[in-house]
C-alpha positions as CSV (number, residue, x, y, z in Angstrom):
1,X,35.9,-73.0,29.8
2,X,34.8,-70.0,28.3
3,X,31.8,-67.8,27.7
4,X,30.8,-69.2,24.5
5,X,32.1,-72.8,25.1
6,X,28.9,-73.1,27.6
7,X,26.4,-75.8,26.5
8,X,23.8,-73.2,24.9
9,X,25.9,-70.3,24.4
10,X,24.7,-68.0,22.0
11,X,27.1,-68.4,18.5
12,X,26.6,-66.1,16.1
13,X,26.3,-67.3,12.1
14,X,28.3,-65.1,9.6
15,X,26.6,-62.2,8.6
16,X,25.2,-62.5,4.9
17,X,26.9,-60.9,2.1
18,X,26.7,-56.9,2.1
19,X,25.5,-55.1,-1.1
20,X,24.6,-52.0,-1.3
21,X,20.8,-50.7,-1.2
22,X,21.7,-47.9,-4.1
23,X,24.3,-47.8,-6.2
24,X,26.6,-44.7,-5.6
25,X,27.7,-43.6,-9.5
26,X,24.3,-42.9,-10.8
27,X,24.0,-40.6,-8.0
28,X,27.1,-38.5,-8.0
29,X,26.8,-35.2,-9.3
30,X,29.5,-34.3,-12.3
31,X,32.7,-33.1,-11.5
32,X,32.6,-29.8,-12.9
33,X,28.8,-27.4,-12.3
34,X,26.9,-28.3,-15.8
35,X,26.6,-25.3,-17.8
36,X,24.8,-24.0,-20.9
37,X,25.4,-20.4,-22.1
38,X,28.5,-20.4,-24.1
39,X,28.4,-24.1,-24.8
40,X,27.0,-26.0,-28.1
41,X,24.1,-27.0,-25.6
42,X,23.1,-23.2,-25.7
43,X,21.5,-23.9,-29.5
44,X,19.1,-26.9,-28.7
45,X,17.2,-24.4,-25.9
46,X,14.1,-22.7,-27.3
47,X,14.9,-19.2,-27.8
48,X,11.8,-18.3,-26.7
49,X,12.0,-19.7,-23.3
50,X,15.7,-17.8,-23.3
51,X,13.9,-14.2,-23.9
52,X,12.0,-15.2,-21.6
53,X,14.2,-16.2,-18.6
54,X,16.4,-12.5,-20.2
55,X,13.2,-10.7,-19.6
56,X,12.6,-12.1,-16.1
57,X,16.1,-11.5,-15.4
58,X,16.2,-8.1,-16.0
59,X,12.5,-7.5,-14.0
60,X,14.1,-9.2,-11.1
61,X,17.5,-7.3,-10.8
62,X,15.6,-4.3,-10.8
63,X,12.9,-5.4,-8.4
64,X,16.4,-6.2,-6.1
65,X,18.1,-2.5,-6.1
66,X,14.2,-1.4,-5.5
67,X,13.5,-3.1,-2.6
68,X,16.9,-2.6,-1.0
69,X,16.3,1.0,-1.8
70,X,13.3,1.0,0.2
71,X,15.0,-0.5,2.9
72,X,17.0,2.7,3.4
73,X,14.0,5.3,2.9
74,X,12.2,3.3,5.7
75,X,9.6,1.5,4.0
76,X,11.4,-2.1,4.2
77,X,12.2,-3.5,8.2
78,X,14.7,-5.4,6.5
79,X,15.7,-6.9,3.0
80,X,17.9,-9.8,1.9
81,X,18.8,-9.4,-1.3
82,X,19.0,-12.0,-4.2
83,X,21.4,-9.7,-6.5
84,X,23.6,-12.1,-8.3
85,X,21.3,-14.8,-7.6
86,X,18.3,-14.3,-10.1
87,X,19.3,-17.0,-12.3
88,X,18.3,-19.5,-9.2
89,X,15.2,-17.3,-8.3
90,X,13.6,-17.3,-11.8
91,X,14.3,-20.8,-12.9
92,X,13.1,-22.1,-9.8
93,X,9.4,-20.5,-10.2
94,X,9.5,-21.3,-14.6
95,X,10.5,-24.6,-13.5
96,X,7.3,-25.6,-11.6
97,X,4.0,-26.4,-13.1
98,X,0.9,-24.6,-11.4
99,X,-0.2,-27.3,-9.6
100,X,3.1,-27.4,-8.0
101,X,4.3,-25.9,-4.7
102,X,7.3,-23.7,-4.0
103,X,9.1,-23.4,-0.2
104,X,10.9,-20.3,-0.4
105,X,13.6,-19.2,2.2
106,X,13.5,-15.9,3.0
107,X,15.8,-14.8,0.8
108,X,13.9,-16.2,-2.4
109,X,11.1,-13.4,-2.4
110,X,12.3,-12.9,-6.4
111,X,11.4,-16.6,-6.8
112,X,7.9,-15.9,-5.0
113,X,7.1,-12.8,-6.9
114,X,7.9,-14.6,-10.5
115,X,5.5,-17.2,-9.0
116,X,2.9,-14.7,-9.4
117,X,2.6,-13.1,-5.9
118,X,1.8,-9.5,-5.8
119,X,5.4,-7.7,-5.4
120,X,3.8,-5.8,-2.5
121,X,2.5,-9.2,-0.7
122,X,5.7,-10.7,-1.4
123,X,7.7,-8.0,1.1
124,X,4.9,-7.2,3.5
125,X,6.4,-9.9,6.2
126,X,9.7,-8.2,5.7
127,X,8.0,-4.8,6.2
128,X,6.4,-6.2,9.5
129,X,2.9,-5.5,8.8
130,X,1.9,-9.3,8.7
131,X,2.5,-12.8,9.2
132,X,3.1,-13.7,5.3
133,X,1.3,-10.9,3.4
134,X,0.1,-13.5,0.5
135,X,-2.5,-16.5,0.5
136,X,0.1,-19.9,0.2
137,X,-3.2,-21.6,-0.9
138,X,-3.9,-19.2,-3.7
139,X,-0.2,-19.1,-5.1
140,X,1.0,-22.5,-4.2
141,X,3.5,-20.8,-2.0
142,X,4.8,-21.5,1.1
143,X,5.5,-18.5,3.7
144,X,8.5,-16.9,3.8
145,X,11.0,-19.0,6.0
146,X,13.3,-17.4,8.1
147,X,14.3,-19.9,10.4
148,X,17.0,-21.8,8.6
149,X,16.3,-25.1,6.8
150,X,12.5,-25.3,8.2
151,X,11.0,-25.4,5.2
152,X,12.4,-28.1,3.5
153,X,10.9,-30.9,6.1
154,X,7.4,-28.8,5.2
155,X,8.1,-29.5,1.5
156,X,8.4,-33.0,2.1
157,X,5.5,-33.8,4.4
158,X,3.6,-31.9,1.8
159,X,4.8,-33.8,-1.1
160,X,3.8,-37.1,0.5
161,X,0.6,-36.2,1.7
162,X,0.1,-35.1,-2.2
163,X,1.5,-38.7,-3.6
164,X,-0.6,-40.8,-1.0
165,X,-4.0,-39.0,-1.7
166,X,-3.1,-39.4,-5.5
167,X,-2.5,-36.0,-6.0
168,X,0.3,-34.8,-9.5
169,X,1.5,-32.5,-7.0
170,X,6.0,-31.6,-6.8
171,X,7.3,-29.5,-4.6
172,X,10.6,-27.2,-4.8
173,X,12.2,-26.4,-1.7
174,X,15.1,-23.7,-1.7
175,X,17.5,-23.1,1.1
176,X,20.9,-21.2,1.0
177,X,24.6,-23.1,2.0
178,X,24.1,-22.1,5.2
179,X,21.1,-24.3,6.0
180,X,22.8,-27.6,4.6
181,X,24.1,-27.4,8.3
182,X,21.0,-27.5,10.2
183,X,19.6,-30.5,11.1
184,X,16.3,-30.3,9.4
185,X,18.3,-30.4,6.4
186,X,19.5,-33.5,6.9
187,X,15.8,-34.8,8.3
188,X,14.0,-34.0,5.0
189,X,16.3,-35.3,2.6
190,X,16.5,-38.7,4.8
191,X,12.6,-38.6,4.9
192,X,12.2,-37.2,0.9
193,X,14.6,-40.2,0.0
194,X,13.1,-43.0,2.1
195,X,9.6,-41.9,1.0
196,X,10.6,-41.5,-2.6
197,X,8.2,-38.2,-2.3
198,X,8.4,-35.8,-5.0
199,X,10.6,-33.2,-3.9
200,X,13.4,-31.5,-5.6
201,X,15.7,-29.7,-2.9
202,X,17.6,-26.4,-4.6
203,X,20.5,-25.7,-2.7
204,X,22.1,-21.8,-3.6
205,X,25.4,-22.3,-2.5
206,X,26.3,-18.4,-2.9
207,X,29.7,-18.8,-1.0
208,X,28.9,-17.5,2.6
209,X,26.4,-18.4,5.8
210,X,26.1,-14.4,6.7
211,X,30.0,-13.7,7.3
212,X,31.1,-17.7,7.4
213,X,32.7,-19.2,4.0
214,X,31.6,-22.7,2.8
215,X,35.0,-24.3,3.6
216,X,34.2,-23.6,7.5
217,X,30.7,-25.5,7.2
218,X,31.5,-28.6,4.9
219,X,34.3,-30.6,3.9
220,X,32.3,-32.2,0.9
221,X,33.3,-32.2,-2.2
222,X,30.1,-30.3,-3.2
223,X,27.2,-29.7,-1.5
224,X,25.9,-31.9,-4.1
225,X,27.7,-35.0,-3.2
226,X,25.7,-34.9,0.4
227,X,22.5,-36.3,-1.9
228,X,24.6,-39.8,-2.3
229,X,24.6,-40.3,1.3
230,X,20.5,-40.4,1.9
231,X,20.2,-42.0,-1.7
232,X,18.8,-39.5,-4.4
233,X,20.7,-37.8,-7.4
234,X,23.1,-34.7,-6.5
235,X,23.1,-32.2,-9.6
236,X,25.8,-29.4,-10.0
237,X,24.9,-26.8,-12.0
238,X,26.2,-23.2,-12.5
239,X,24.0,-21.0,-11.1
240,X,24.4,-17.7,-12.7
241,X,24.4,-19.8,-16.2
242,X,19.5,-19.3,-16.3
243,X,19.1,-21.6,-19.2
244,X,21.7,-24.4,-17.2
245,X,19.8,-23.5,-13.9
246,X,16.1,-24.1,-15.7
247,X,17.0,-27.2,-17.5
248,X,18.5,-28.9,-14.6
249,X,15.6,-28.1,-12.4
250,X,13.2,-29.4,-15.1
251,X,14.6,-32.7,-15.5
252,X,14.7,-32.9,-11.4
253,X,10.7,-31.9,-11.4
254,X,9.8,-34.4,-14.2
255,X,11.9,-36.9,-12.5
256,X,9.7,-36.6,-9.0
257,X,6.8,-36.3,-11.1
258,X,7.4,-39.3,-12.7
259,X,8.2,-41.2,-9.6
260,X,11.5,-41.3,-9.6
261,X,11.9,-39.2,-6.0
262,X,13.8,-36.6,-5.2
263,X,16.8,-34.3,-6.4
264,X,19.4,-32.2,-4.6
265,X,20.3,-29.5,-6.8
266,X,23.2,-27.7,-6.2
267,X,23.5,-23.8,-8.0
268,X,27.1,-22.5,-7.6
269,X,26.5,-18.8,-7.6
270,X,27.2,-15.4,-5.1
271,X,25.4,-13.5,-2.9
272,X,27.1,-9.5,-4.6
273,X,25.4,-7.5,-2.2
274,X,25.6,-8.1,1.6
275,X,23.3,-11.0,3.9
276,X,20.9,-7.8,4.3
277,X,21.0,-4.2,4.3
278,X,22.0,-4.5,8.3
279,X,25.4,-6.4,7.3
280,X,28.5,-4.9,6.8
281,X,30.7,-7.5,3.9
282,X,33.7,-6.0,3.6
283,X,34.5,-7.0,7.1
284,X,34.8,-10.8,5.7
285,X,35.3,-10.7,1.9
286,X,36.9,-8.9,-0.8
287,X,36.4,-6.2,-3.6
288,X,38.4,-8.5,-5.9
289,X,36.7,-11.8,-5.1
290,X,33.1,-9.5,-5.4
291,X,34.6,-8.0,-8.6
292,X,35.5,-11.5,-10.3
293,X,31.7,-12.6,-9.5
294,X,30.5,-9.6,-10.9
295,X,32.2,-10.3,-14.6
296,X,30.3,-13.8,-14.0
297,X,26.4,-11.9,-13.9
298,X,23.6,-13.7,-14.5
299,X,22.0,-10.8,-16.8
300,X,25.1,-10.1,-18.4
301,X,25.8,-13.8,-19.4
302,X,22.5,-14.6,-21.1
303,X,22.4,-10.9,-22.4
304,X,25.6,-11.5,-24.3
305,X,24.1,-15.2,-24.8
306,X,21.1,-13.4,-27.0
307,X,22.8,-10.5,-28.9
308,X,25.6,-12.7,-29.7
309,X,23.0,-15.0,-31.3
310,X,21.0,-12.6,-33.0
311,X,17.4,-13.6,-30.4
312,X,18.0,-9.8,-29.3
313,X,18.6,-6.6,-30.3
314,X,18.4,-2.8,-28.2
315,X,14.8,-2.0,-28.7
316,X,14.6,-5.5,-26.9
317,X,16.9,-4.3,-24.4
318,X,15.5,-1.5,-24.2
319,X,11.8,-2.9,-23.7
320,X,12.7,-4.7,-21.0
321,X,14.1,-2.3,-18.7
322,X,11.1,0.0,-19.6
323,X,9.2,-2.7,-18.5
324,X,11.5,-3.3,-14.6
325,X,11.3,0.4,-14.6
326,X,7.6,0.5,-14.4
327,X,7.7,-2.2,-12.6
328,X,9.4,-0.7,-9.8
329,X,8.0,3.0,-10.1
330,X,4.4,0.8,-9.1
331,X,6.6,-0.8,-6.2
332,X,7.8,1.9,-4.8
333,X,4.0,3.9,-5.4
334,X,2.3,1.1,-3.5
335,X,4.8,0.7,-0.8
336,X,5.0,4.5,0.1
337,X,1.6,4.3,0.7
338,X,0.6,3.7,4.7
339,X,-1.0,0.0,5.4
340,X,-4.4,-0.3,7.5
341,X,-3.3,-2.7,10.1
342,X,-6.3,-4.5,11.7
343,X,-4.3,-5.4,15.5
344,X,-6.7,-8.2,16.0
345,X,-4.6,-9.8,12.9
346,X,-2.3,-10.8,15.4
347,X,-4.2,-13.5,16.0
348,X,-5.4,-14.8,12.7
349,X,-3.7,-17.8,11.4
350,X,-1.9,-19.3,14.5
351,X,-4.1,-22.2,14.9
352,X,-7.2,-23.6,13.2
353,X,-8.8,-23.1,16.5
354,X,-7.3,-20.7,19.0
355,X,-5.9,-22.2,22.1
356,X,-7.7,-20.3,25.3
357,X,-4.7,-18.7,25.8
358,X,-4.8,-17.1,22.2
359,X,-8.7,-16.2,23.1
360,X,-7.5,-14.7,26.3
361,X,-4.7,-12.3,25.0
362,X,-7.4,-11.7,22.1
363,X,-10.6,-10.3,24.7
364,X,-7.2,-8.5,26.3
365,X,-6.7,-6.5,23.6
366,X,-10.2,-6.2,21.9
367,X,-10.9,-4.3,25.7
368,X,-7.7,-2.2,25.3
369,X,-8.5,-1.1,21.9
370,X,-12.2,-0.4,23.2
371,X,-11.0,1.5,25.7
372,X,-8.5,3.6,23.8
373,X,-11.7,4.8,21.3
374,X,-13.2,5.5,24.3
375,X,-10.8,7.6,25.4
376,X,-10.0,9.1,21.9
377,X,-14.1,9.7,21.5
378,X,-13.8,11.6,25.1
379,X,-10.9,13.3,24.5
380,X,-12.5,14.6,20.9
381,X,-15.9,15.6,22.6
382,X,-13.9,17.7,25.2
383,X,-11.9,19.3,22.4
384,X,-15.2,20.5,20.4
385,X,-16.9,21.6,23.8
386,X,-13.9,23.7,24.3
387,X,-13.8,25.3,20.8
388,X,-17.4,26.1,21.6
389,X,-17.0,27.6,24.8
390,X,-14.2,29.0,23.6
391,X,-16.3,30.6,20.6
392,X,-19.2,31.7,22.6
393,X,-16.5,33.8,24.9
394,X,-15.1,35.4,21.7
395,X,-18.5,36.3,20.4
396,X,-19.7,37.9,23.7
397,X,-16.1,39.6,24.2
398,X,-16.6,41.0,20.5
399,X,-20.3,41.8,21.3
400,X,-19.6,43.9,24.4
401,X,-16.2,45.4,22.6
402,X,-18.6,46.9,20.0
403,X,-21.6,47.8,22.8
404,X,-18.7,49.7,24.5
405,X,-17.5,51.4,21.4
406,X,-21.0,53.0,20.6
407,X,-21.6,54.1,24.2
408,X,-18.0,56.2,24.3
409,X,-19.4,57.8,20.8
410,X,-19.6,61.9,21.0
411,X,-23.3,63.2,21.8
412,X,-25.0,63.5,18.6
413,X,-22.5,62.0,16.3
414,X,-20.6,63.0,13.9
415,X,-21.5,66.4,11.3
């Protein structure tokens, strides 16, 4: 006799009938990145919105070259540059409404500055003067993030919180190919999808994780096909095409606005310069390949896009690299000027309410800093009773120098 002959064995009934929770073909992305410039789809956009997204363009290449010029006089710690990439970085912030939130990565600050933030507040975390530099409250903009991926769970706990308290509110998280391999990647888009929360996920696949290629991280099809697997629509768009890069993004923000939930985006594009001024890329790509890429520019493509359609002409050209120019002559003004640094910053922001360690370290170095102007104030009083002494010793030298000279005179003078 077996196991499950037994009088009261446990027999299991056949399962029911599986059928899948979503189906998969509304969800796949399209086989080739969607694309607009160049296509018949290029005449239905606005041509205002395309000077617009030109102008921004142009503003944005130049605030690149600026800021990674800065980085080698000094006045940048560090700058990862979105050269190549401004199609992504504009559309993203023109995609959003203002009551909508954007969770930048830290190579996005293009994104945060076409926001609105200050240009200057936009870098001062990368200059190391301060945690973020702007208010995320006033802009609707998340810090900065340079841990990998952290932002996009932030993005979705946010959007939630907006949905449950009733709350129009979408957020738009970006994150480079590298941090589709972290796990908090993976943890937000289960979450976004399960919640339905209105987040769209923008994903700029620029071809390398620092110095590791896309083909050693993934073997998807696209980084848009790994929507399908948590439930939500995967988009492929071309993401050096901005009037392809906007429209996609649009639809995925109405979408979550509208309650549909959320959108992995996926922008094909390339990172031209290196992962930051302290990388070397020729050790792990090519001139050519960087070359190819180059003929592919974001500026150059909707440029051509606009003369070829008669929306722009040279003054226009002309107008709006007068305008980056000035731009960037203010930038590099402001940031050649030395911050005030308040030390006690250090422990603004950390937690609503400092923990008694905070408070500890804080009375630590409020008595350090009391007792360096102390010292300075000493040190200064010293200095000026010095000079006087010194002063007084000159005047009496000098006094008796000319007593002596008048004594040694000849009797009676001179004739």
């Amino acid at each position: 006799m077996t196991v499950m002959e037994q009088r009261g064995a446990y027999r299991p009934t056949p399962p029911p009938a599986w059928q899948a929770r979503t189906e998969p073909a509304p969800l796949l992305p399209d086989a080739e990145p969607y694309r607009v410039l160049g296509t018949k789809a290029a005449e239905r956009v606005d041509p205002a919105l395309l000077r617009t997204l030109y102008a921004r363009l142009v503003h944005g290449r130049r605030y690149n070259t600026q800021a990674t010029a800065l980085t080698k006089q000094g006045r940048l710690a560090v700058y990862p540059s979105s050269t190549g990439q401004e199609a992504c970085e504009v559309a993203a912030a023109l995609a959003l409404e203002e009551r909508d939130w954007l969770f930048p990565s830290y190579r996005d600050t293009l994104a945060v500055v076409t926001r609105g933030v200050d240009p200057v507040e936009a870098l001062t975390l990368l200059r190391g003067d301060w945690h973020t530099g702007y208010d995320p409250r006033a802009h609707r903009v998340a810090p900065l993030s340079t841990p990998l991926a952290t932002q996009l769970p932030h993005a979705v706990g946010l959007a939630h919180a907006a949905r449950l308290k009733g709350d129009d509110v979408v957020a738009l998280a970006m994150v480079g190919d590298g941090g589709t391999s972290e796990g908090d990647f993976h943890e937000a888009l289960n979450f976004a999808a399960v919640w339905r929360a209105p987040v769209v996920f923008l994903v700029q696949n620029n071809g390398f994780a620092i110095s590791v290629p896309l083909a050693k991280q993934t073997a998807a099809p696209s980084l848009a096909h790994k929507a399908v697997g948590y439930g939500m629509p995967g988009r492929l768009v071309d993401g050096n095409d901005a009037a392809a890069v906007h429209e996609v993004l649009t639809d995925a923000v109405r979408h979550a606005r509208e309650g549909g939930g959320p959108t992995l985006v996926e922008a094909v594009t390339y990172r031209v310069e290196a992962h930051t001024n302290a990388d070397d890329a020729t050790r792990y790509r090519g001139d050519d390949e960087v070359a190819a890429w180059r003929r592919h520019d974001p500026v150059d493509l909707l440029e051509r896009e606009l003369t070829g359609r008669g929306l722009l002409d040279e003054e226009g050209v002309r107008a709006a690299r007068e305008d980056a120019e000035t731009m960037a002559a203010g930038l590099r003004a402001r940031m050649n000027e030395d911050p005030e640094l308040d030390p006690m910053d250090l422990f603004a922001h950390v937690y609503a309410e400092p923990t008694p360690q905070l408070r500890e370290q804080r009375a630590l170095l409020r008595a350090e800093l009391a007792a360096e102007a102390e010292a300075e104030a000493e040190a200064e009083t010293e200095t000026e009773s010095e000079a006087e002494t010194e002063a007084t010793t000159d005047a009496a030298t000098h006094a008796g120098t000319a007593t002596g000279s008048v004594s040694g005179a000849p009797e009676g003078g001179p004739r």
